[in-house]
N, CA, C and O atoms as CSV, one atom per row, in Angstrom:
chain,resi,resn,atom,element,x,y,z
A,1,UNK,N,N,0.837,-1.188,0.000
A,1,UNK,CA,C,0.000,0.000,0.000
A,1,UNK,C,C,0.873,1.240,0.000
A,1,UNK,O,O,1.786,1.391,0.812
A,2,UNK,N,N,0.545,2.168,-0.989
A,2,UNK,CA,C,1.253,3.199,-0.531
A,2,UNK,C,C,1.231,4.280,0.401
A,2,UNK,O,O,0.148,4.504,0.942
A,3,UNK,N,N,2.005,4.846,0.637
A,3,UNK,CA,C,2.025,6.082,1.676
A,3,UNK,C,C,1.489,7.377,1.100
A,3,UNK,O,O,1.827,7.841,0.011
A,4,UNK,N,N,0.321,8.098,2.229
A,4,UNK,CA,C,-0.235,9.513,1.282
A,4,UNK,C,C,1.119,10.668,1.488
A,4,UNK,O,O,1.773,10.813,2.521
A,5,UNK,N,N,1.283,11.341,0.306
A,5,UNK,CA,C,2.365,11.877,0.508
A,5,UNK,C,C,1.903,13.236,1.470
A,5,UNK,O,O,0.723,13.410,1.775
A,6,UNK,N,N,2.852,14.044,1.844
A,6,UNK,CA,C,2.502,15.371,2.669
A,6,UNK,C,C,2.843,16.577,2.049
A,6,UNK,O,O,2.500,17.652,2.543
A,7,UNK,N,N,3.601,16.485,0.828
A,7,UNK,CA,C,4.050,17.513,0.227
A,7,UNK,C,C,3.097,18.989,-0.686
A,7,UNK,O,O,2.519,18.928,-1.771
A,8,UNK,N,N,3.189,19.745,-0.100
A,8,UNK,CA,C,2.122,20.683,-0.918
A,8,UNK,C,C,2.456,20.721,-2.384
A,8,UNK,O,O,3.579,20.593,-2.871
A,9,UNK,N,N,1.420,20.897,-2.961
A,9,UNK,CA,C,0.938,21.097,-4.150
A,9,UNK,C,C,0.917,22.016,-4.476
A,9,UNK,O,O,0.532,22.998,-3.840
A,10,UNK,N,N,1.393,21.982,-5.757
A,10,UNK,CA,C,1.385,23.833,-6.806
A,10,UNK,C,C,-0.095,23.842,-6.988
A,10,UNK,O,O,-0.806,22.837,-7.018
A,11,UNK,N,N,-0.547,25.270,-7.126
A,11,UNK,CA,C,-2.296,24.847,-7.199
A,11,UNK,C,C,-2.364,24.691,-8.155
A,11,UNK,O,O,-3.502,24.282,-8.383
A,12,UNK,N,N,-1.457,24.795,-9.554
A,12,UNK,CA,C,-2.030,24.330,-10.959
A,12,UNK,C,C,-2.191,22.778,-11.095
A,12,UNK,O,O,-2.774,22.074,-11.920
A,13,UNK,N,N,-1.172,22.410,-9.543
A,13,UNK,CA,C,-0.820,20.583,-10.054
A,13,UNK,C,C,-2.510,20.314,-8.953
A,13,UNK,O,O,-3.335,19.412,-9.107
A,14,UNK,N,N,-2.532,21.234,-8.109
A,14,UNK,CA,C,-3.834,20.749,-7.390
A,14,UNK,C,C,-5.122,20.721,-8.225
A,14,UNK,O,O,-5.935,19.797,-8.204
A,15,UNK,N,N,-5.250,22.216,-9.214
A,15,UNK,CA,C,-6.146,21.834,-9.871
A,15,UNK,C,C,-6.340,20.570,-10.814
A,15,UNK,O,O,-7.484,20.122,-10.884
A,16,UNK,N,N,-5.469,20.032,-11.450
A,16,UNK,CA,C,-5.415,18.711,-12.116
A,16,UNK,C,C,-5.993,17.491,-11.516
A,16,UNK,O,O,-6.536,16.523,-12.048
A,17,UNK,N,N,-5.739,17.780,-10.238
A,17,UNK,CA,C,-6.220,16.204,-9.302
A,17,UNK,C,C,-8.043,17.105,-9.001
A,17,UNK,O,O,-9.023,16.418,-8.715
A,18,UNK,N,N,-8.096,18.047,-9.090
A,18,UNK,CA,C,-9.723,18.408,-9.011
A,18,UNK,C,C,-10.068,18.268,-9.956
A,18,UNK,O,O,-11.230,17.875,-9.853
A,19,UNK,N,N,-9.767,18.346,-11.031
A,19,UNK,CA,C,-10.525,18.294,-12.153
A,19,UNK,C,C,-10.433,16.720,-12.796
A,19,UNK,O,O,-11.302,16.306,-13.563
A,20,UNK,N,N,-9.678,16.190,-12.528
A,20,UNK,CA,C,-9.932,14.520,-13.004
A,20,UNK,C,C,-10.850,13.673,-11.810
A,20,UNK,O,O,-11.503,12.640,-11.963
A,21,UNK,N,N,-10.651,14.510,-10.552
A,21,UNK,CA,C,-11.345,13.805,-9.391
A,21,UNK,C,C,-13.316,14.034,-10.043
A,21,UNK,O,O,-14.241,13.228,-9.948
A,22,UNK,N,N,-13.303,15.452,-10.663
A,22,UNK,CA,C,-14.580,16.236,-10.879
A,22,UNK,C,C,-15.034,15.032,-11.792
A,22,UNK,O,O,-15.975,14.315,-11.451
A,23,UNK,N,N,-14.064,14.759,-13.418
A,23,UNK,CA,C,-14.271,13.928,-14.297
A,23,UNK,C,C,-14.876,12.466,-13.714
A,23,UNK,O,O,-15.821,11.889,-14.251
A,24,UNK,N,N,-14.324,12.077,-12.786
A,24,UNK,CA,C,-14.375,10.510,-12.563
A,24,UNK,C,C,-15.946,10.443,-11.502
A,24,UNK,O,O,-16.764,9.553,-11.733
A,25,UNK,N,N,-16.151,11.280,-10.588
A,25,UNK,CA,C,-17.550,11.446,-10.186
A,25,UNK,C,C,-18.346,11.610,-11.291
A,25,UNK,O,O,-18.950,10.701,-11.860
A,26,UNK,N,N,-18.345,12.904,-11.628
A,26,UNK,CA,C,-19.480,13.514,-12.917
A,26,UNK,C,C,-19.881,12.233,-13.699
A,26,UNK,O,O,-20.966,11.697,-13.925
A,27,UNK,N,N,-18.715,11.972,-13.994
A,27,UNK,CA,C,-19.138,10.054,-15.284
A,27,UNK,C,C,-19.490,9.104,-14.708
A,27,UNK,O,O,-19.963,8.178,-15.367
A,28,UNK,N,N,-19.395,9.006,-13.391
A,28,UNK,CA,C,-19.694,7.349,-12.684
A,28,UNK,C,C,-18.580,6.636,-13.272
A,28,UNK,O,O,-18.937,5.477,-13.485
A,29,UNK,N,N,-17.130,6.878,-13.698
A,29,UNK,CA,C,-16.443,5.934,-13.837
A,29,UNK,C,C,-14.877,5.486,-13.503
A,29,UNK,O,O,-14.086,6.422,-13.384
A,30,UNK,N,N,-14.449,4.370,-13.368
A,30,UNK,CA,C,-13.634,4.155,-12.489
A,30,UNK,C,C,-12.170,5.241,-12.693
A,30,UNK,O,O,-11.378,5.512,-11.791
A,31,UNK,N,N,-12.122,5.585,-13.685
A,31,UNK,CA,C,-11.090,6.720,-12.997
A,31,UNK,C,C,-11.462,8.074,-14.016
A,31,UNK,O,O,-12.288,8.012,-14.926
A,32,UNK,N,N,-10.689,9.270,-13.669
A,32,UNK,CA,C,-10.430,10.239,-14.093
A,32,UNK,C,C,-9.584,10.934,-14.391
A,32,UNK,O,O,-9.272,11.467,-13.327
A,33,UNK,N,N,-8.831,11.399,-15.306
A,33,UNK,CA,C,-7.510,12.226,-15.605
A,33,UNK,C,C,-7.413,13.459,-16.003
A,33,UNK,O,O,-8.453,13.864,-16.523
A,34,UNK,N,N,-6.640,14.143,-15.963
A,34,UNK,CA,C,-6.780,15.388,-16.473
A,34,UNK,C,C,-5.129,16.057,-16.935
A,34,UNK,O,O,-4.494,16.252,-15.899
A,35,UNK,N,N,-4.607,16.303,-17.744
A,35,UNK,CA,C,-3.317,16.970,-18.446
A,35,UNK,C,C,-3.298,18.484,-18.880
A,35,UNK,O,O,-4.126,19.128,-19.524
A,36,UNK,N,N,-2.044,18.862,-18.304
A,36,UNK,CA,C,-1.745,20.431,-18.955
A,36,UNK,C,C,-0.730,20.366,-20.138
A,36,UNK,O,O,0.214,19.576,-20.145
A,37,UNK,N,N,-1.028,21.368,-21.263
A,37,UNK,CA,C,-0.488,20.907,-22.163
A,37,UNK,C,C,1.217,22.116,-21.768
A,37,UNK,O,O,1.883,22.505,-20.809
A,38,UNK,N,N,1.171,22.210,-22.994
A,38,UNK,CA,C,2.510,23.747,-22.723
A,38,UNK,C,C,1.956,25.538,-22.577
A,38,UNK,O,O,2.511,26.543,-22.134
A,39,UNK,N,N,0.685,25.292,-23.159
A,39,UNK,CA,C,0.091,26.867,-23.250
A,39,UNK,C,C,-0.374,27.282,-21.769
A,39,UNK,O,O,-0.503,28.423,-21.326
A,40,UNK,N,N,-0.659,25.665,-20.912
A,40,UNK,CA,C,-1.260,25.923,-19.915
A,40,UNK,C,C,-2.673,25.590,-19.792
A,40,UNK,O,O,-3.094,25.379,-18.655
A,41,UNK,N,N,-3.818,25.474,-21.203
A,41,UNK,CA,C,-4.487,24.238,-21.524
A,41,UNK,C,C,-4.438,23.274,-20.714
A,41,UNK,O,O,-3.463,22.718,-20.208
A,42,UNK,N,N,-6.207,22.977,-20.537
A,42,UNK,CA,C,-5.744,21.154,-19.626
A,42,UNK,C,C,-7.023,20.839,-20.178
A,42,UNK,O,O,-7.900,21.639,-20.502
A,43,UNK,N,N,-7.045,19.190,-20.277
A,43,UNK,CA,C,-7.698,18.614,-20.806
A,43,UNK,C,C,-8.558,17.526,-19.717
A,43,UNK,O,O,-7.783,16.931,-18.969
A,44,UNK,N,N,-9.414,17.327,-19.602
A,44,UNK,CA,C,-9.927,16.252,-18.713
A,44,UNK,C,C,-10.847,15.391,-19.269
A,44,UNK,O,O,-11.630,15.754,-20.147
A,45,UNK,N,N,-10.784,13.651,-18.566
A,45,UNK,CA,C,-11.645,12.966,-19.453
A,45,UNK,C,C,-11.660,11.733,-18.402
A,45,UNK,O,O,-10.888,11.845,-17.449
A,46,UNK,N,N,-12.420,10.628,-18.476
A,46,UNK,CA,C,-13.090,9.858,-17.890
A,46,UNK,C,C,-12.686,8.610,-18.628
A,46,UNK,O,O,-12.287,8.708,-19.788
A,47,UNK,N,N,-12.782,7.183,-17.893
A,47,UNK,CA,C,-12.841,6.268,-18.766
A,47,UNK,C,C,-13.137,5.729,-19.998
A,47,UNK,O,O,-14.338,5.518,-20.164
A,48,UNK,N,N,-12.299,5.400,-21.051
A,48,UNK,CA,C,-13.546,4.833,-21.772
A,48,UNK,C,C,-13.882,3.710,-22.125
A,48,UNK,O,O,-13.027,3.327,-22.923
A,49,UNK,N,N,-14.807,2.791,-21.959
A,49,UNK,CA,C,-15.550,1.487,-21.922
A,49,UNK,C,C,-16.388,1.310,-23.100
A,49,UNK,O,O,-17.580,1.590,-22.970
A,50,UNK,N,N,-15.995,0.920,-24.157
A,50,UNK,CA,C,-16.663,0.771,-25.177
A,50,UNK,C,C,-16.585,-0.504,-25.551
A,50,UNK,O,O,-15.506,-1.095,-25.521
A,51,UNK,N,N,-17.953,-1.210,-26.032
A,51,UNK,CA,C,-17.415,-2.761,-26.767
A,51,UNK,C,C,-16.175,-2.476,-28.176
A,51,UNK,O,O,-15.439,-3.359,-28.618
A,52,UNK,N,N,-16.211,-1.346,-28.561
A,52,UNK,CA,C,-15.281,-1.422,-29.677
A,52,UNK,C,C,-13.957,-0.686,-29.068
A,52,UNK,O,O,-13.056,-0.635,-29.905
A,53,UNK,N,N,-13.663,-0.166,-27.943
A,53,UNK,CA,C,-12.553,0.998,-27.768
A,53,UNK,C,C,-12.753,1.214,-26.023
A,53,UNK,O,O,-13.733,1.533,-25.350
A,54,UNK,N,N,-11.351,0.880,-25.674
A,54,UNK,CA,C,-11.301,0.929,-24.250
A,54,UNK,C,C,-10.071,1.564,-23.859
A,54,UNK,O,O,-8.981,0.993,-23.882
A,55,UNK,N,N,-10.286,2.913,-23.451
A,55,UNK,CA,C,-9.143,3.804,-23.190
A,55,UNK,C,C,-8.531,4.002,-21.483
A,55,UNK,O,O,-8.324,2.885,-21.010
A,56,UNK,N,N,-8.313,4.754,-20.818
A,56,UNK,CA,C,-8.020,4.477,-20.035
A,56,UNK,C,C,-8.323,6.220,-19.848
A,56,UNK,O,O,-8.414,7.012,-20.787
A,57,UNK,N,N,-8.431,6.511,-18.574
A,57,UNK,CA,C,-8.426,8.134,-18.259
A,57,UNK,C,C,-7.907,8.879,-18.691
A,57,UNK,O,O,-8.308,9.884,-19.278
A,58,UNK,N,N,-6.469,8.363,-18.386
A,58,UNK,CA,C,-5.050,9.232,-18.909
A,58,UNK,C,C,-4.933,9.407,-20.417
A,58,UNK,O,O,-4.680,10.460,-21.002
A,59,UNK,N,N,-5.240,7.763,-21.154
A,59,UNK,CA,C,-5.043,7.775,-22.386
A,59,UNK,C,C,-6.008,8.534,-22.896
A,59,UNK,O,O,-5.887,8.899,-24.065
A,60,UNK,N,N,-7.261,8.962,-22.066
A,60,UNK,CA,C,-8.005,9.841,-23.194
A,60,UNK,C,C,-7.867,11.216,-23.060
A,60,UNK,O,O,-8.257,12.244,-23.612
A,61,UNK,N,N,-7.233,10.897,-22.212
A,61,UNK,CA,C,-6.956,12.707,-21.939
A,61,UNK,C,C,-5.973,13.255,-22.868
A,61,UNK,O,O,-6.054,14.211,-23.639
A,62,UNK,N,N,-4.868,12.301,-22.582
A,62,UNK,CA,C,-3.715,12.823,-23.560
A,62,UNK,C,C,-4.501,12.405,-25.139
A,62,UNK,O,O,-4.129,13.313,-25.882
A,63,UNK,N,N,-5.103,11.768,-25.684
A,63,UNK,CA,C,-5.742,11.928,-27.226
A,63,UNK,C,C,-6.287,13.386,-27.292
A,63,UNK,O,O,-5.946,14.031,-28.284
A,64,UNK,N,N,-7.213,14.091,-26.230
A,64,UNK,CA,C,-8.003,14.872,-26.197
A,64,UNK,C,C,-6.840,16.219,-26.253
A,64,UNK,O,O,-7.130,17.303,-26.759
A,65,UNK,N,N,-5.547,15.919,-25.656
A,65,UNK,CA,C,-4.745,16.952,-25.799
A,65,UNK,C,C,-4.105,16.933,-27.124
A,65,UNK,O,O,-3.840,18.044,-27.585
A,66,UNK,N,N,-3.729,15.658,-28.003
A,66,UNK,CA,C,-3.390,15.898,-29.181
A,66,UNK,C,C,-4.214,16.029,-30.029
A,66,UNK,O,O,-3.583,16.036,-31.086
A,67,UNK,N,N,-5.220,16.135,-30.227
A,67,UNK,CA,C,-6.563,15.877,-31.116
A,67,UNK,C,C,-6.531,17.749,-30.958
A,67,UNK,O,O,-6.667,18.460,-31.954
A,68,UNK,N,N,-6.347,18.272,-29.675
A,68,UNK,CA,C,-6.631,19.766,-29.575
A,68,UNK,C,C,-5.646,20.749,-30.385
A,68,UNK,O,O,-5.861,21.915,-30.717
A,69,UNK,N,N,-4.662,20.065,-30.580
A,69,UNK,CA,C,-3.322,20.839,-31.388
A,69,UNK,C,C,-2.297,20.722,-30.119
A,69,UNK,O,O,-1.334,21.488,-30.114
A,70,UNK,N,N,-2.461,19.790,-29.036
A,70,UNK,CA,C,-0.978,20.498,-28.101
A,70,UNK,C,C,-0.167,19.568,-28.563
A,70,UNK,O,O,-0.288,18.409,-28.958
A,71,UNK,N,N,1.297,20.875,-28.330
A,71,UNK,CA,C,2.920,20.037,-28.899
A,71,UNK,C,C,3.532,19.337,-27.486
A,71,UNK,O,O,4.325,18.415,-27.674
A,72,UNK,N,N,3.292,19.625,-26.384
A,72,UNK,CA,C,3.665,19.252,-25.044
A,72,UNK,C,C,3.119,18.857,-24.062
A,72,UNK,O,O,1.934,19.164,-24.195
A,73,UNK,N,N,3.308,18.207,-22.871
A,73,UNK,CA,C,2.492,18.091,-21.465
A,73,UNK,C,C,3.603,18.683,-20.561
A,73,UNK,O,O,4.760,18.289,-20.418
A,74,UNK,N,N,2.906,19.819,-19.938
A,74,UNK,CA,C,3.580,20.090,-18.380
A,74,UNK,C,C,3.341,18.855,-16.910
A,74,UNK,O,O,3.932,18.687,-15.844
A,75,UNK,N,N,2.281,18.264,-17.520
A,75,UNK,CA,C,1.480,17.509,-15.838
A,75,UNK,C,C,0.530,16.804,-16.184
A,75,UNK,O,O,-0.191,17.040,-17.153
A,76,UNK,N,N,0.453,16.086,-15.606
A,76,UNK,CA,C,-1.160,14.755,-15.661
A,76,UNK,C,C,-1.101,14.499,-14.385
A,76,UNK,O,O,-0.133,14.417,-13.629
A,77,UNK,N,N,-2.642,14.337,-14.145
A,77,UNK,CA,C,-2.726,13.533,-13.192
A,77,UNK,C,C,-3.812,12.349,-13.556
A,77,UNK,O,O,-4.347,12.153,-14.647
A,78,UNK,N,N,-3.966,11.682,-12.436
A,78,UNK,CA,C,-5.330,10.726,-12.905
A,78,UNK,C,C,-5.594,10.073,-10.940
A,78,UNK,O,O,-4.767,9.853,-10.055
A,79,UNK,N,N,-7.305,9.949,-10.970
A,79,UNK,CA,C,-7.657,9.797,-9.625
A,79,UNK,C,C,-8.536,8.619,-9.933
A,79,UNK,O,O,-9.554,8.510,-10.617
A,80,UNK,N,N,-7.877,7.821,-9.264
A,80,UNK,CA,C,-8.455,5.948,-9.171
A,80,UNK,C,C,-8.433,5.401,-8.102
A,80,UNK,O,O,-7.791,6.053,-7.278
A,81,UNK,N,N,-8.917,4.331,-7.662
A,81,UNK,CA,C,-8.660,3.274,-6.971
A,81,UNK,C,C,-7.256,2.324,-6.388
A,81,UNK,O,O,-6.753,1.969,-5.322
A,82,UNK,N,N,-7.000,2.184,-8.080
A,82,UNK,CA,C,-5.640,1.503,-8.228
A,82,UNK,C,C,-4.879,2.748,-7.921
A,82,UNK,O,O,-5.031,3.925,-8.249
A,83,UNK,N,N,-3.565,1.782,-6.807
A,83,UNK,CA,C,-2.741,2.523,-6.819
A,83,UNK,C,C,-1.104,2.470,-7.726
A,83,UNK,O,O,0.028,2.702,-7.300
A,84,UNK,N,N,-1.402,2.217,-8.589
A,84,UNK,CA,C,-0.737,2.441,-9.621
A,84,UNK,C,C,-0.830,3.022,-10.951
A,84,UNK,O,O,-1.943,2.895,-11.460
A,85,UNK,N,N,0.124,3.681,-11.712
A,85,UNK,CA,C,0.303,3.981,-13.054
A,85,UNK,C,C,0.816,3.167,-13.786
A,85,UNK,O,O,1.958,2.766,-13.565
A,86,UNK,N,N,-0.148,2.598,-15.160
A,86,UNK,CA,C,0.050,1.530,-15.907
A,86,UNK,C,C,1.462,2.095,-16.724
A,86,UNK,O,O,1.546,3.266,-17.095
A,87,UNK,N,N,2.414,1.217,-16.919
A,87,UNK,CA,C,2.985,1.383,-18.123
A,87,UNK,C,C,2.524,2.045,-19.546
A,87,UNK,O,O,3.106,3.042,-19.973
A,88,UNK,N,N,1.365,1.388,-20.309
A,88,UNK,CA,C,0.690,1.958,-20.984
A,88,UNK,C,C,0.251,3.469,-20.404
A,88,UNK,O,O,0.438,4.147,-21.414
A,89,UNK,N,N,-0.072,4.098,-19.703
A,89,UNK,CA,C,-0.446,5.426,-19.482
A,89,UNK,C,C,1.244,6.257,-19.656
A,89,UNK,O,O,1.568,7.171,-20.414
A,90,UNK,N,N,1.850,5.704,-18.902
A,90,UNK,CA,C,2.828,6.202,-18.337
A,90,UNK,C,C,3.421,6.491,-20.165
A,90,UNK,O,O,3.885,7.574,-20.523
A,91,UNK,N,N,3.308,5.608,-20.850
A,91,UNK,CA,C,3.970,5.997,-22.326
A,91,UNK,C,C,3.166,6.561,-22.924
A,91,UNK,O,O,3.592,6.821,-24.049
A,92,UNK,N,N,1.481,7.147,-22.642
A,92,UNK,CA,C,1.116,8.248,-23.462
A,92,UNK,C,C,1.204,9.342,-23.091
A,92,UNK,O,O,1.081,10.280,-23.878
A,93,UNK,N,N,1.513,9.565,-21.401
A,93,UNK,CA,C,2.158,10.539,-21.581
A,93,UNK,C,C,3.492,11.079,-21.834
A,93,UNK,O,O,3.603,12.293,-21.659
A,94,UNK,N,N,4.278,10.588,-22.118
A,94,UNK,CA,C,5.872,10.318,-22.377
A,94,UNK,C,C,5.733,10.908,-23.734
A,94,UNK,O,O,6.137,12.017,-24.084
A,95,UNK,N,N,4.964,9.814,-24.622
A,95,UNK,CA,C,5.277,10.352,-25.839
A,95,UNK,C,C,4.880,11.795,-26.253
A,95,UNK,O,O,5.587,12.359,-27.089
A,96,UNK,N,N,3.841,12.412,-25.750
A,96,UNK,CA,C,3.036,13.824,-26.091
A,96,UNK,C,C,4.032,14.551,-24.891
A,96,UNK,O,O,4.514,15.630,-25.234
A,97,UNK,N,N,4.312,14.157,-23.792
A,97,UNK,CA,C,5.063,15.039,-22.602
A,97,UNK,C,C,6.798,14.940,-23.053
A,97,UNK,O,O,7.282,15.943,-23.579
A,98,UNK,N,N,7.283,14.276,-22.931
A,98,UNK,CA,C,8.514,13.596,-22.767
A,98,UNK,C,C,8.557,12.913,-21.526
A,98,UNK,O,O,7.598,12.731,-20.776
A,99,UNK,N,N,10.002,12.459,-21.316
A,99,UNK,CA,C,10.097,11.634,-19.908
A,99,UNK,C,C,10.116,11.696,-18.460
A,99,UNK,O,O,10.097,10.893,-17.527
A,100,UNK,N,N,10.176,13.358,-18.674
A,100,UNK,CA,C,10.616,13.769,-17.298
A,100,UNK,C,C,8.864,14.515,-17.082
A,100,UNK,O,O,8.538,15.036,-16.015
A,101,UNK,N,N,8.034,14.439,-18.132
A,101,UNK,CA,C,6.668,14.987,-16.899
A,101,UNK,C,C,6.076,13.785,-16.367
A,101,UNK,O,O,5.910,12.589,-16.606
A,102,UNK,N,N,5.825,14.762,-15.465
A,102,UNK,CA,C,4.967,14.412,-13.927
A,102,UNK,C,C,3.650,14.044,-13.901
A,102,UNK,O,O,2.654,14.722,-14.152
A,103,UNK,N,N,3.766,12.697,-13.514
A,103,UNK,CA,C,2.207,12.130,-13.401
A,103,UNK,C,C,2.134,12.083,-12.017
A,103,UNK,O,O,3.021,11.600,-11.314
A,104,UNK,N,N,0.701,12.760,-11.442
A,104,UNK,CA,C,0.068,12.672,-9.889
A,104,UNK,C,C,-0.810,11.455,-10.034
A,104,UNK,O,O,-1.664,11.162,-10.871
A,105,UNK,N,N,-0.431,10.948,-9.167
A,105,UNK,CA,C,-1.439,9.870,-9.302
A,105,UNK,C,C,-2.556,10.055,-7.958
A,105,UNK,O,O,-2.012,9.570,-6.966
A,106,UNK,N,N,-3.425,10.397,-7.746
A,106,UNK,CA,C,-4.512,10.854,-6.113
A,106,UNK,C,C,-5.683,9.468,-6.001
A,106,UNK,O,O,-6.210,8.734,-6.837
A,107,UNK,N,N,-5.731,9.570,-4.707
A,107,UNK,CA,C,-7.298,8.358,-4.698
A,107,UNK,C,C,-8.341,9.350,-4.877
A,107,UNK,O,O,-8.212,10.568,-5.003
A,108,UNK,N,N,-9.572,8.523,-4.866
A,108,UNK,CA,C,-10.800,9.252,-5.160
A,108,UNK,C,C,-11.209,10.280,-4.114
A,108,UNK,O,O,-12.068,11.098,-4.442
A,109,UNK,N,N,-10.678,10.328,-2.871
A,109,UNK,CA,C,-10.603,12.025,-2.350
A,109,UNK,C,C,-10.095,12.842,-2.352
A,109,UNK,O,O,-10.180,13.765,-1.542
A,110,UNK,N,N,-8.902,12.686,-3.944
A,110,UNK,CA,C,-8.217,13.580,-3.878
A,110,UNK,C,C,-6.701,13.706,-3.358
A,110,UNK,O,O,-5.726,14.360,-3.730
A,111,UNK,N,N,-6.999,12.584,-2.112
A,111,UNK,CA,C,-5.356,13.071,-1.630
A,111,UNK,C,C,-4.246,12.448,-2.512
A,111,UNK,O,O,-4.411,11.277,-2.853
A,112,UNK,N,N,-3.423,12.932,-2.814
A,112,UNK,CA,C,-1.954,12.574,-3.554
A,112,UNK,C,C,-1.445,11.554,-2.988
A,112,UNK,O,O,-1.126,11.630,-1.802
A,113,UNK,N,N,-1.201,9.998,-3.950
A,113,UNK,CA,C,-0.599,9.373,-3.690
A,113,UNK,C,C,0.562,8.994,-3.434
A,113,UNK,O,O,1.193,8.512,-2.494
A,114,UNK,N,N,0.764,9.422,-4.831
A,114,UNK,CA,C,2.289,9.588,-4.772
A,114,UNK,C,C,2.620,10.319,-6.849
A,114,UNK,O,O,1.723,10.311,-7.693
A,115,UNK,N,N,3.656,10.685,-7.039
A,115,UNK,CA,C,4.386,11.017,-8.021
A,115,UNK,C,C,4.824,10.658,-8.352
A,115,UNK,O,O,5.646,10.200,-7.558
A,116,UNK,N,N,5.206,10.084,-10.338
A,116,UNK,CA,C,5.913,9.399,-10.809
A,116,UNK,C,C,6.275,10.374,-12.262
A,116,UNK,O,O,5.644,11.349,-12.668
A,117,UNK,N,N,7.363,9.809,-12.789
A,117,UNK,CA,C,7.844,10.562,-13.906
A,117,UNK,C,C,7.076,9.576,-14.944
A,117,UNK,O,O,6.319,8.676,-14.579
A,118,UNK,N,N,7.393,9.890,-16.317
A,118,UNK,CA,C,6.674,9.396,-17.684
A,118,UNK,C,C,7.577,8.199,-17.811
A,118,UNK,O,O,7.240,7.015,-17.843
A,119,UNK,N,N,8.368,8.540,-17.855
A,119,UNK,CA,C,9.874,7.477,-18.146
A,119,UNK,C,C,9.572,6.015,-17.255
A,119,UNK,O,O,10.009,4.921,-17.613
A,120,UNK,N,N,8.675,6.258,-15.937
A,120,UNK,CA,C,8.601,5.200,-14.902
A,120,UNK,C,C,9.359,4.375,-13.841
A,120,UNK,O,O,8.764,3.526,-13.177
């Protein structure tokens, strides 16, 4: 299990964990993510569960950020259950971020789990 971290939060990185926490209530679904691109843009999005197409929070967030025109990610977060970041997430944001942004990973109240880079 992991440890909740204690470290304050930039409020832009706080808003990210509110607004994927907002995403994952609002939808009824198991998680929520949300990404800043480079302009400062953020994108938020919800699971997706489709019989044809099954994305993941993060992964739709970051589509929703390249689909928008962004060249970069400053930050992601995503607020779940699991306390982990899949590999697969962790490389969509890598590829649209590079290696060194910052994924928050929070439980569903929000509090910060812990922090991981793209790279993993």
């Amino acid at each position: 299990m992991l440890a909740l971290m204690t470290e304050t939060l930039d409020p832009e990185d706080r808003k990210l964990i509110t607004l994927a926490r907002s995403a994952r209530a609002r939808n009824a679904v198991r998680e929520g993510a949300a990404v800043r691109d480079e302009t400062g843009r953020t994108y938020v999005a919800g699971t997706v569960a489709l019989d044809s197409l099954k994305l993941s929070a993060l992964q739709t967030a970051v589509a929703m950020a390249v689909a928008s025109g962004a060249k970069s990610l400053e930050a992601a977060a995503v607020v779940s259950e699991v306390n982990v970041v899949s590999a697969v997430d962790r490389a969509a944001v890598r590829d649209l971020g590079g290696e060194t942004t910052t994924i928050l990973l929070a439980g569903p109240d929000g509090t910060l789990l812990t922090k991981v880079l793209a790279i993993g």
